[in-house]
N, C-alpha and C positions, 0 to 999 in steps of 0.2 A: 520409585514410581516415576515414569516417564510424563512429563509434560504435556499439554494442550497446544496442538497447532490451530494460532487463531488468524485467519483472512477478514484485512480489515480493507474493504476497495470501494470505488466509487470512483466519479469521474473526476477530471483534474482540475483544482480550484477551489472543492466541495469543502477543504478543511480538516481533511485525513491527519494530514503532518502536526496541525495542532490540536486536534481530538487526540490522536495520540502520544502529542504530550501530558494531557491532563491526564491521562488514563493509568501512563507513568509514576503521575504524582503520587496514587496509590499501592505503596508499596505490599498490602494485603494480597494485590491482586498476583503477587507472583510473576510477572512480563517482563522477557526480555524481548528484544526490538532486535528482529532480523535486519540488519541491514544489507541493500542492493548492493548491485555492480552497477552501474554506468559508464558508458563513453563518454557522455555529454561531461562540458566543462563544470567545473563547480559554481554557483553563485554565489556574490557576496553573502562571507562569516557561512559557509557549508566547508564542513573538513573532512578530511580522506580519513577512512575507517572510523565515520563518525556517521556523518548524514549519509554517506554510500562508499563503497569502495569505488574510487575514478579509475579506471582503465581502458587504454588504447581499445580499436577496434579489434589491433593481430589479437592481445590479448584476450577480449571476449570473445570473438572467431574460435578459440583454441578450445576455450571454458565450457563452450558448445560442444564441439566435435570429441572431448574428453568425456561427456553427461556429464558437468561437474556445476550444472545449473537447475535447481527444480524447475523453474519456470525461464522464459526471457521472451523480452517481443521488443518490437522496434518502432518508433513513435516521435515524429519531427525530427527525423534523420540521427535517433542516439539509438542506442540498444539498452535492454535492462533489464537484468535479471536477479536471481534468487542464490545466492550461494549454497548447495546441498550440505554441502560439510559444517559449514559453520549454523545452518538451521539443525542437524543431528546432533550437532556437541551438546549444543543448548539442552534442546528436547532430554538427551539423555541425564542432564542434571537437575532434572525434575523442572525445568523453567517453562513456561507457559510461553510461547516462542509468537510475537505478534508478527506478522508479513503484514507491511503497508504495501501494498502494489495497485495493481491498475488491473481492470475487468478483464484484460484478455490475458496477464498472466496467471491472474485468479481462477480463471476458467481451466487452465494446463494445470495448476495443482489440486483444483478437485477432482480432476477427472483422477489425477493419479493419488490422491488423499481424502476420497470419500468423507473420514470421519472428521476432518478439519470442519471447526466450528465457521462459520460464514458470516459476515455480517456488510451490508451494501449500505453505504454512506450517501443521502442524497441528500440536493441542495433546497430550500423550500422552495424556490421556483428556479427555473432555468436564465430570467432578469435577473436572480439575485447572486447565479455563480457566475455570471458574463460580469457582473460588476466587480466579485471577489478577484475574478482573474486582473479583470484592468486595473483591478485595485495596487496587484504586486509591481505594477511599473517594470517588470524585467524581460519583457518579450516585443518582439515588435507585431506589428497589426496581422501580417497572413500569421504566425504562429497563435493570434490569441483566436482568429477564426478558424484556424487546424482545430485548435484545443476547445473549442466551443461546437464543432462541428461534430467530432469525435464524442464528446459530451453526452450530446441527443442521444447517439445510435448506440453508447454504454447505458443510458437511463433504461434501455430495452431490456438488457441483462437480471434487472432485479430480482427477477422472481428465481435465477437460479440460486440466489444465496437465504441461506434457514432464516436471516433476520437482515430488517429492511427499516433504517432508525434516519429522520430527518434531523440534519443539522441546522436549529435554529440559532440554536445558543451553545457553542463550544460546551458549556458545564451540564446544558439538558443531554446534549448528545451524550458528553463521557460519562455520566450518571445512567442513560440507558445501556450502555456497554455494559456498564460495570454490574449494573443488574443483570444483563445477560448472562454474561461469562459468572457471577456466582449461582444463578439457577442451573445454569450447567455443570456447577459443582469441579 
């Protein structure tokens, strides 16, 4: 039996990256963690074919023009996409394959994965994910207004994804996930 493609998105800031690690913690649930390609540099303790596969531009340019990306978009001058192959390997070893991405690669694989379960991570208010942002200290002021700016106009998105779960508390959030994804069996 082939696994569950689940889209976990929301805007950036919101807390994806550590809802999905709690969501991890429970090994019941079967997830494995698609990981990205980026161009962008790594951040402090993120390691290659770990938190994403880092790769040049020619590289992703290539990845593109071969389709060897389910999804990619480009976003404060990095590019980011979906590895296709390495989300198929998974899927076909029965693993429940999580995509943490961003609303508008999210958008390119439902169009092309209807059945992919959805679910839109939002922040309890929009004060409280301009603070999580400035909280990471790792960008400088127009990138935390790119990404705050960008934020709004993904909060628009919501209603395309089947579930719409607020992040107040990393353990409420991964606890409504996790409810999800076993009502969905």
């Amino acid at each position: 039996m082939s696994g569950k493609l689940i889209i976990l998105s929301g805007p950036s800031g919101v807390g994806k990256g550590t809802v999905r690690a709690k969501l991890f913690e429970n090994k019941s649930l079967n997830l494995g963690y698609s990981i990205s390609m980026t161009t962008r540099q790594p951040r402090p303790n993120e390691k290659d074919g770990v938190d994403y596969f880092f790769v040049s531009n020619d590289e992703f340019d290539k990845k593109i023009a071969q389709d060897e990306l389910l999804e990619w978009a480009e976003f404060v001058g990095n590019k980011y996409g979906t590895p296709k192959a390495y989300v198929d390997s998974l899927l076909e070893k029965g693993i429940n394959v999580l995509l943490e991405i961003e609303v508008q690669g999210a958008l390119q694989v439902m169009a092309k994965c209807p059945e992919a379960l959805t679910i839109f991570l939002v922040p309890p208010s929009l004060e409280e994910l301009e603070r999580r942002i400035r909280g990471r200290r790792t960008e400088k002021e127009e990138v935390v207004q790119a990404r705050l700016s960008k934020a709004a106009k993904e909060m628009a998105t919501k209603d395309e994804y089947k579930f719409v779960v607020v992040n107040n508390t990393v353990e409420q959030a991964a606890q409504e996930i996790e409810d999800i994804l076993k009502a969905q069996g």
